[in-house]
mmJSON file of the N, C-alpha and C atoms, coordinates in Angstrom:
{"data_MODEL":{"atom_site":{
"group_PDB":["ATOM","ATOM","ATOM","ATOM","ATOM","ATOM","ATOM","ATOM","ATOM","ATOM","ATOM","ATOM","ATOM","ATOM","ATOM","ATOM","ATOM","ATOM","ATOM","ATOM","ATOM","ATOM","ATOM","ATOM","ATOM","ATOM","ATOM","ATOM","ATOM","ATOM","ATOM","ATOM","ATOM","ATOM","ATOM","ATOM","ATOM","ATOM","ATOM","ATOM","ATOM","ATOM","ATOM","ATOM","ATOM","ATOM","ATOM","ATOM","ATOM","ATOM","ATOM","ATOM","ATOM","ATOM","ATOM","ATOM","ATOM","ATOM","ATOM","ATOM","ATOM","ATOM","ATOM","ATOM","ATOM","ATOM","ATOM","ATOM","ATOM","ATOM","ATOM","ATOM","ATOM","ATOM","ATOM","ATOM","ATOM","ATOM","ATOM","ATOM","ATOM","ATOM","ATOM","ATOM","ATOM","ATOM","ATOM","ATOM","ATOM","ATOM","ATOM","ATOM","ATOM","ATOM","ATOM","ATOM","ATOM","ATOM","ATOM","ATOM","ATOM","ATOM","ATOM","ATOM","ATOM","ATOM","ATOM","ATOM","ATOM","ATOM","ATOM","ATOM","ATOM","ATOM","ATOM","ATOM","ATOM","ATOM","ATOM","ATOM"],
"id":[1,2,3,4,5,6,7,8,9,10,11,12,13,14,15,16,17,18,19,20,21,22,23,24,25,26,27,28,29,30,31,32,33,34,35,36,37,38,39,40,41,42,43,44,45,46,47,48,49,50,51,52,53,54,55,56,57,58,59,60,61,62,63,64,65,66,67,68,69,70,71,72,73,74,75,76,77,78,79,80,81,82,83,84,85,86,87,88,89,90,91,92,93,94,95,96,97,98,99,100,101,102,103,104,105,106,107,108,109,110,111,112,113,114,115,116,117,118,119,120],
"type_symbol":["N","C","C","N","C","C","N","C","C","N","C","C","N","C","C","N","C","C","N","C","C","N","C","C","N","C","C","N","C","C","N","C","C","N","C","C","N","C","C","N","C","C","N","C","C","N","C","C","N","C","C","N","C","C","N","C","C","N","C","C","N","C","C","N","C","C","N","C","C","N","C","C","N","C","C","N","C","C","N","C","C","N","C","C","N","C","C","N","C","C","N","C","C","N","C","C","N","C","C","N","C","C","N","C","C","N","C","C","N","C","C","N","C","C","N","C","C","N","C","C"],
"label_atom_id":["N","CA","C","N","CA","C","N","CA","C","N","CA","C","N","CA","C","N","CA","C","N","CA","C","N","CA","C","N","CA","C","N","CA","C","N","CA","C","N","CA","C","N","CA","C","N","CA","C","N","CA","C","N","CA","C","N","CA","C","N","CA","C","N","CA","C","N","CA","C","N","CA","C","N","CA","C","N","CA","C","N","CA","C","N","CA","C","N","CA","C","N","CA","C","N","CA","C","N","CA","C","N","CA","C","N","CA","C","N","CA","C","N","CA","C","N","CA","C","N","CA","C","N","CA","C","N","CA","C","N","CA","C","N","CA","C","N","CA","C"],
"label_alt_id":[null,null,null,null,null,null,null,null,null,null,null,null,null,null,null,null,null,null,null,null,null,null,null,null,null,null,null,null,null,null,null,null,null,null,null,null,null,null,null,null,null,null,null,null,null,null,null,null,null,null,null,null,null,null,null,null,null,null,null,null,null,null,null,null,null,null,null,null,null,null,null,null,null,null,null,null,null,null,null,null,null,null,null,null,null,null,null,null,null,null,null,null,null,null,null,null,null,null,null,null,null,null,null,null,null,null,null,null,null,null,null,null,null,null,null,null,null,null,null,null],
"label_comp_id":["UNK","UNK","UNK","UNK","UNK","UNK","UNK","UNK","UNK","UNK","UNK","UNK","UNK","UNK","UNK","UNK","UNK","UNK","UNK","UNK","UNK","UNK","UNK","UNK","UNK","UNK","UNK","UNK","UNK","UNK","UNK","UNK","UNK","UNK","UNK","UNK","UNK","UNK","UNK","UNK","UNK","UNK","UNK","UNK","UNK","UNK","UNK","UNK","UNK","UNK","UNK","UNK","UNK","UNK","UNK","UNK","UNK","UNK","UNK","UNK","UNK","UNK","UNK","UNK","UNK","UNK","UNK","UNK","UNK","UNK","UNK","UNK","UNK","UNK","UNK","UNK","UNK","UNK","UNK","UNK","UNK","UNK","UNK","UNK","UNK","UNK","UNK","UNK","UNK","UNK","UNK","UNK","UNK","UNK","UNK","UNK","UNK","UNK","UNK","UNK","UNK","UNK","UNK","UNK","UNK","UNK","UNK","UNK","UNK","UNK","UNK","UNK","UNK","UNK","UNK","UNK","UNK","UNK","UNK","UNK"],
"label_asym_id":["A","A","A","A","A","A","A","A","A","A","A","A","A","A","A","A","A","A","A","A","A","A","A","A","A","A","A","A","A","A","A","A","A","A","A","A","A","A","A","A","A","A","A","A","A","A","A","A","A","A","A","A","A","A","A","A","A","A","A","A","A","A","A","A","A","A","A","A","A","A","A","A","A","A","A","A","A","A","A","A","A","A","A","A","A","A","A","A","A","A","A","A","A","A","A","A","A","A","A","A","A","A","A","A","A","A","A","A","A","A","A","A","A","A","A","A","A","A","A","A"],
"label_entity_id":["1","1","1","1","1","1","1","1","1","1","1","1","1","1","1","1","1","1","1","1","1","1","1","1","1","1","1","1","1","1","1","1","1","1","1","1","1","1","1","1","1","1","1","1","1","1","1","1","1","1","1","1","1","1","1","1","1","1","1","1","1","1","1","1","1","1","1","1","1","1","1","1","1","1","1","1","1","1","1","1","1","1","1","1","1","1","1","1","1","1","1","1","1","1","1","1","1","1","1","1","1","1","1","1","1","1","1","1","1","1","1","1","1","1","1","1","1","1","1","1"],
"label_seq_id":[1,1,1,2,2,2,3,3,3,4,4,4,5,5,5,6,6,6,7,7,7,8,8,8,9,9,9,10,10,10,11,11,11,12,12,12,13,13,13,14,14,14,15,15,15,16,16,16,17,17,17,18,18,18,19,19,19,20,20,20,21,21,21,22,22,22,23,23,23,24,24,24,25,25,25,26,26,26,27,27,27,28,28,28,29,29,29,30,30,30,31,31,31,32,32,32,33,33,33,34,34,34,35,35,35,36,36,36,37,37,37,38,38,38,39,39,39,40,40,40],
"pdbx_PDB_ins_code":[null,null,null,null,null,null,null,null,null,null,null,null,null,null,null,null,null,null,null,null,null,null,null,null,null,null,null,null,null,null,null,null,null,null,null,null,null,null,null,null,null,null,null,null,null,null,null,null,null,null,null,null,null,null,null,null,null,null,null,null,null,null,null,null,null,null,null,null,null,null,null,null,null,null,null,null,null,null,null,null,null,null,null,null,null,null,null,null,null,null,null,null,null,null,null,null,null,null,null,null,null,null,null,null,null,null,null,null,null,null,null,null,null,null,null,null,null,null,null,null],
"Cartn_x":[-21.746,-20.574,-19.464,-18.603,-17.866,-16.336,-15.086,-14.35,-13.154,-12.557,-11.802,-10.712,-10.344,-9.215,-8.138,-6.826,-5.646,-4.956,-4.03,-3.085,-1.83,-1.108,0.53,1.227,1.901,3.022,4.158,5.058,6.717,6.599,6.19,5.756,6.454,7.104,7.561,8.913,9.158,10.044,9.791,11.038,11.173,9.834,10.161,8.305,7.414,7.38,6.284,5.56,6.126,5.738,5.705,5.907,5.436,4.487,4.226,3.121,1.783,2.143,1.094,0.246,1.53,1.585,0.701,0.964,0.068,-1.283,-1.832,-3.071,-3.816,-2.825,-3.442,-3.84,-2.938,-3.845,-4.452,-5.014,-5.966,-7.241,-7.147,-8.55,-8.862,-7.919,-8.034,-7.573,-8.032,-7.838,-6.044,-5.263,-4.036,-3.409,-3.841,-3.14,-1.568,-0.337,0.741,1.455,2.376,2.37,4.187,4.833,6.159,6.895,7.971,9.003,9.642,10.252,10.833,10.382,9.277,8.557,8.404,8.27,8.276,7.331,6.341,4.901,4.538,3.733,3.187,2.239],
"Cartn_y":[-1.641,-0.855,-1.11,-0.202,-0.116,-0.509,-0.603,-0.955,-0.37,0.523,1.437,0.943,2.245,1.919,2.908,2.954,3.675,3.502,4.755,4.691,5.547,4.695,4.826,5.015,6.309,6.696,6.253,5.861,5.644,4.158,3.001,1.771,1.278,1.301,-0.311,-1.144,-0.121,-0.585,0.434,-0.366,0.562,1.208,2.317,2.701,2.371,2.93,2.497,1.585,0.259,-0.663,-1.253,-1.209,-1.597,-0.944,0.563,1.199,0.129,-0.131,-0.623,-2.405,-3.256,-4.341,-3.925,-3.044,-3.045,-2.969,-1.479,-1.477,-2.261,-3.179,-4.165,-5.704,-5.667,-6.996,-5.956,-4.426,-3.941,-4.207,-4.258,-4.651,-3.489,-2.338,-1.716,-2.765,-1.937,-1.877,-1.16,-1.767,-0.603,-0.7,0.078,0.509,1.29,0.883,1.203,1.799,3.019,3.439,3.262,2.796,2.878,2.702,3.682,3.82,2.714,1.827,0.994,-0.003,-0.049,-1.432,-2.519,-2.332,-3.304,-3.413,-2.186,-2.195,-3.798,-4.027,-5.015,-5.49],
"Cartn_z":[3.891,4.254,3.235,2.605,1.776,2.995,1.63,2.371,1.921,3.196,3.411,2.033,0.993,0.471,0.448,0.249,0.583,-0.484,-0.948,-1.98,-1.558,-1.551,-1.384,-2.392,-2.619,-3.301,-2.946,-3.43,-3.201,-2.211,-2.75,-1.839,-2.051,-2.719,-3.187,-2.322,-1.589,-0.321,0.793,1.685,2.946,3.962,4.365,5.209,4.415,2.665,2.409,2.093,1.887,1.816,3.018,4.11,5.25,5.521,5.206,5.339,4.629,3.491,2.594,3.087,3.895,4.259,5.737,6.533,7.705,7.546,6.527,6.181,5.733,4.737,3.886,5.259,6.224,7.04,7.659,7.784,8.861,7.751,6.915,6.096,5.19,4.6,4.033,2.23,0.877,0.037,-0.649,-0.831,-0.909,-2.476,-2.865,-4.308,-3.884,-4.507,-4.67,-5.814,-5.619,-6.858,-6.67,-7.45,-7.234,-8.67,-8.435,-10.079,-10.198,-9.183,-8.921,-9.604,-9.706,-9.808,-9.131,-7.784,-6.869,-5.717,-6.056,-5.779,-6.192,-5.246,-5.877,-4.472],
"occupancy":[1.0,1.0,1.0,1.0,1.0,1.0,1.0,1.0,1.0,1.0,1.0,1.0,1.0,1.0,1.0,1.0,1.0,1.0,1.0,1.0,1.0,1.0,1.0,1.0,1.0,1.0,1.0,1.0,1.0,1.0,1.0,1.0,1.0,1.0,1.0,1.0,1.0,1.0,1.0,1.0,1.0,1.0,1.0,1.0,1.0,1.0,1.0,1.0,1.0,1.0,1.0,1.0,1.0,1.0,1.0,1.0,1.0,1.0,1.0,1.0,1.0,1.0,1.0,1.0,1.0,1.0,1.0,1.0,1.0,1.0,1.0,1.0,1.0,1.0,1.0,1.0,1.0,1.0,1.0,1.0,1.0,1.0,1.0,1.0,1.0,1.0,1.0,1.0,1.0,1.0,1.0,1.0,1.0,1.0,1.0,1.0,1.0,1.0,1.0,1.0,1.0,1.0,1.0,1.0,1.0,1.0,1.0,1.0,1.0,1.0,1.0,1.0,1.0,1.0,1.0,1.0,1.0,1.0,1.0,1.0],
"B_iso_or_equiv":[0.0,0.0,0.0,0.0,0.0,0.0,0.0,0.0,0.0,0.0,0.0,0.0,0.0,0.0,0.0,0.0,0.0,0.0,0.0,0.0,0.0,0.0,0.0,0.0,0.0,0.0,0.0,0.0,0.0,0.0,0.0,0.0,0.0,0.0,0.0,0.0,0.0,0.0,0.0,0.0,0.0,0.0,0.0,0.0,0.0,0.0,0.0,0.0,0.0,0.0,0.0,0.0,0.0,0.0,0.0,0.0,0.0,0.0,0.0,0.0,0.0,0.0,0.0,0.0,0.0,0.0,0.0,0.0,0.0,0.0,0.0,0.0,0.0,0.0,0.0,0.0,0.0,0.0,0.0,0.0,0.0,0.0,0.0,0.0,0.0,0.0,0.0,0.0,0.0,0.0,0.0,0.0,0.0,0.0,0.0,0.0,0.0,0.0,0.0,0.0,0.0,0.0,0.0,0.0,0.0,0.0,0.0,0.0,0.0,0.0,0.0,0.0,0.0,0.0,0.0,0.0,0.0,0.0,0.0,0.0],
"pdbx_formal_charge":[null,null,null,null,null,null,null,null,null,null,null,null,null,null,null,null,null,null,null,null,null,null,null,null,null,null,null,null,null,null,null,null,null,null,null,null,null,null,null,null,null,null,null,null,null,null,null,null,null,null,null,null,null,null,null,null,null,null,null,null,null,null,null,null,null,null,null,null,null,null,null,null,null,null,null,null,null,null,null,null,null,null,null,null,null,null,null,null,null,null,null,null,null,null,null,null,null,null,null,null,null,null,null,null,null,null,null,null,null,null,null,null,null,null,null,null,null,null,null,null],
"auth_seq_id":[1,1,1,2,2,2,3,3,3,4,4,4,5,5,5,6,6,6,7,7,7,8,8,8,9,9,9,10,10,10,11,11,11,12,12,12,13,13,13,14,14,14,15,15,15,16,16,16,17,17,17,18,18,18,19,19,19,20,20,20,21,21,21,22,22,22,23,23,23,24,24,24,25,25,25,26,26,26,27,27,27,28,28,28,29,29,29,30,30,30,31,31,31,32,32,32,33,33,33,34,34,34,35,35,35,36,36,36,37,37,37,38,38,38,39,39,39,40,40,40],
"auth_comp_id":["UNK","UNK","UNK","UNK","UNK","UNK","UNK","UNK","UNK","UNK","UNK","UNK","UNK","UNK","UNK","UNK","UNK","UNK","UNK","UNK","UNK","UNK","UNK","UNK","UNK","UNK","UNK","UNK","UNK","UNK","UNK","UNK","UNK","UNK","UNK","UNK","UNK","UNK","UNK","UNK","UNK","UNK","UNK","UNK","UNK","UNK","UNK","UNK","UNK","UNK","UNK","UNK","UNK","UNK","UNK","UNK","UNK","UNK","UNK","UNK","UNK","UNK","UNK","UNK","UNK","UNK","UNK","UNK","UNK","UNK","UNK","UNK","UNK","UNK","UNK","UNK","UNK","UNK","UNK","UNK","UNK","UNK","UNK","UNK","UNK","UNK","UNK","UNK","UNK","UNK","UNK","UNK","UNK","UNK","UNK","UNK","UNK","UNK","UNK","UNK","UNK","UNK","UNK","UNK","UNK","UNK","UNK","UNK","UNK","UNK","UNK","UNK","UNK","UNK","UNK","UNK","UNK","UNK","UNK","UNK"],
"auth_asym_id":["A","A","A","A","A","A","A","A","A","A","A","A","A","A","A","A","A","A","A","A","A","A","A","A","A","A","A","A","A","A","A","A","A","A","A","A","A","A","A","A","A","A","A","A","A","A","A","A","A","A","A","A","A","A","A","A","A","A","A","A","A","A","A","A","A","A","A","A","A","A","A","A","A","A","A","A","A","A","A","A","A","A","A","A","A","A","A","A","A","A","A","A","A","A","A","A","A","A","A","A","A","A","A","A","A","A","A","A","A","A","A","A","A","A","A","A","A","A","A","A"],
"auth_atom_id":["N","CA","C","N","CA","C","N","CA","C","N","CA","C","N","CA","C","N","CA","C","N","CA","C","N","CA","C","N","CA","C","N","CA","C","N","CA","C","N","CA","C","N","CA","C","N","CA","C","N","CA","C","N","CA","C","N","CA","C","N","CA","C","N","CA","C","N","CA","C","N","CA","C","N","CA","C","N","CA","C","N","CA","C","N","CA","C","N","CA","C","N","CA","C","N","CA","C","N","CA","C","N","CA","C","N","CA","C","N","CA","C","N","CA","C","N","CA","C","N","CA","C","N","CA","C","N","CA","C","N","CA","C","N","CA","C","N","CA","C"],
"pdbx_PDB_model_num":[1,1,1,1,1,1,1,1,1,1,1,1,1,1,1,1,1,1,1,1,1,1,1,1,1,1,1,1,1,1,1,1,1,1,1,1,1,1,1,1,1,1,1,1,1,1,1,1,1,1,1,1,1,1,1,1,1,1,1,1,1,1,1,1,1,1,1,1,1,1,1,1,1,1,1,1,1,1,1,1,1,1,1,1,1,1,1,1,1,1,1,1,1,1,1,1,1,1,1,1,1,1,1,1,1,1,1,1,1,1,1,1,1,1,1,1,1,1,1,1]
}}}
């Protein structure tokens, strides 16, 4: 079984990086894309 991965635009704060922090302990893979630079 492969393992679920997700990519988030605009992460690097705020919803989306909480977006990215939930998936990431549900056991998904989360690539972040942010101008900011604070994807991470």
């Amino acid at each position: 079984m492969t393992k679920p991965v997700v990519l988030i635009v605009g992460g690097g704060s705020g919803i989306g990086a909480d977006a990215a922090k939930s998936l990431s302990n549900k056991g998904y893979d989360v690539a972040v894309m942010s101008s900011s630079g604070k994807g991470g």
